[in-house]
N, C-alpha and C positions, 0 to 999 in steps of 0.2 A: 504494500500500500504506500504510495505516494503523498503523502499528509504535507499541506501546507502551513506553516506556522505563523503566529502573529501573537503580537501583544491584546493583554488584555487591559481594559479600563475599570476604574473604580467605579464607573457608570454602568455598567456590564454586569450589573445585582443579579437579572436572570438567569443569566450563561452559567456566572460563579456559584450560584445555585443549585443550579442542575448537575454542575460537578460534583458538589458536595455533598447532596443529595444519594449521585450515586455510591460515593466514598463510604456512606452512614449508612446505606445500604448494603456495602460489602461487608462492612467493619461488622455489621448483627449477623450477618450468614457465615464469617467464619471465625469469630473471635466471643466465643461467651463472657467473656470477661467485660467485653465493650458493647454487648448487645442493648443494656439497658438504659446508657447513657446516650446514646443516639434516637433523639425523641425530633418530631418536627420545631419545638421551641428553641431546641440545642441547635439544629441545624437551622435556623433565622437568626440565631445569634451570630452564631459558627459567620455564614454569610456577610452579615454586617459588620463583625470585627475585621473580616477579611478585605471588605470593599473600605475600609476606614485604614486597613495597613498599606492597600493596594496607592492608595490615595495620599498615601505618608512619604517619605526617601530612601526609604530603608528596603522595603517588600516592590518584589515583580512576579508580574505573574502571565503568562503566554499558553493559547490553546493551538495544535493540531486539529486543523479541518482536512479533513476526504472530500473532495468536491462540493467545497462551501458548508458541509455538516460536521459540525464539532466535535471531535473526536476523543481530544483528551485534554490535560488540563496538567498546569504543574506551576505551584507559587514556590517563591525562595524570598528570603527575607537576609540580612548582613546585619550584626551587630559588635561594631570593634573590625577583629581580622578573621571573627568565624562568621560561618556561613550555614544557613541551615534551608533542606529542603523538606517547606513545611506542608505542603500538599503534594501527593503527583496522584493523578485518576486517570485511568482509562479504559473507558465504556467499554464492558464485556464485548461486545461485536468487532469492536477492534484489535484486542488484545492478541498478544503472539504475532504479528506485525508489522514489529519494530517504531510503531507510535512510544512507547515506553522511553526508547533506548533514544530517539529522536527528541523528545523533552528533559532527558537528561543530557543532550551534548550542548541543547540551548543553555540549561542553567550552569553547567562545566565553562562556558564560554563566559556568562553573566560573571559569574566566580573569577573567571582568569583576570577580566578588564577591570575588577576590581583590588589585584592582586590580593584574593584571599585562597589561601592554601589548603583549609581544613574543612569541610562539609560535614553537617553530620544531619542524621534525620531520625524520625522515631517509626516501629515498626509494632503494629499493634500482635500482643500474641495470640496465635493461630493463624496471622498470616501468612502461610509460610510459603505460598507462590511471589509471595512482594520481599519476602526476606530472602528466598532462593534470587531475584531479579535483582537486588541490591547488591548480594554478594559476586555475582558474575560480572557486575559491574566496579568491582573493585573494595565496595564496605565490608568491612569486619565489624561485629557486632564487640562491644568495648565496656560496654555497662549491661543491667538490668536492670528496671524499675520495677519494684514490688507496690502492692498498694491494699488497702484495706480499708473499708469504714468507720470500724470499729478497734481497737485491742483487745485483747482477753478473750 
């Protein structure tokens, strides 16, 4: 697939939506840990901080179109000399590809002209086709986050 790229805007509420959307919709189908936290409220939030970072100096964000239909989706955000990729989606019908690997050379590119050296991103557990696609692309996994509601 031949995916065209372009930037997205902070005006662009729908589009970053509909990515996110799909994200919270992976994130319940393969991650029990994350199924409950992904409510429609969370994702209008999720959206609005997004389009208010997108909208800031710090955060970019760029979709993959297949002949004008949006294909996939990847924000990255810079604070200091790190660099972090805080979204990347890509609509089931596309996936396997190389949309993935094509919004990762964009934000690898964003990264270089900003001479930052260190990327890192978070990877929800149970994802583990997105942690398999992370690592082929060079991440090693460096920490774990544990998390709980409650103690005792």
């Amino acid at each position: 697939m031949q995916a065209t790229i372009r930037t997205v805007s902070a005006k662009e509420r729908d589009l970053v939506r509909m990515f996110l959307q799909e994200l919270a919709d992976h994130q319940r189908a393969v991650s029990a840990s994350y199924a409950a936290r992904y409510t429609e409220r969370t994702v209008d939030d999720w959206t609005e901080a997004c389009c208010r970072e997108l909208a800031a100096d710090h955060s970019w964000a760029t979709i993959a179109e297949d002949g004008g239909s949006p294909v996939g989706f990847i924000k990255v955000s810079v604070e200091g000399s790190s660099g972090t990729i805080d979204d990347l989606v890509v609509l089931p019908r596309a996936r396997g590809k190389g949309i993935g690997t094509s919004l990762l050379a964009w934000a690898q590119r964003e990264f270089d002209a900003r001479g930052i050296k260190e990327v890192e991103l978070t990877v929800s557990e149970g994802n583990d086709s997105a942690l398999a696609f992370y690592e082929r692309h060079g991440f090693q996994t460096v920490t774990r986050t544990l998390r709980t509601g409650r103690i005792g």
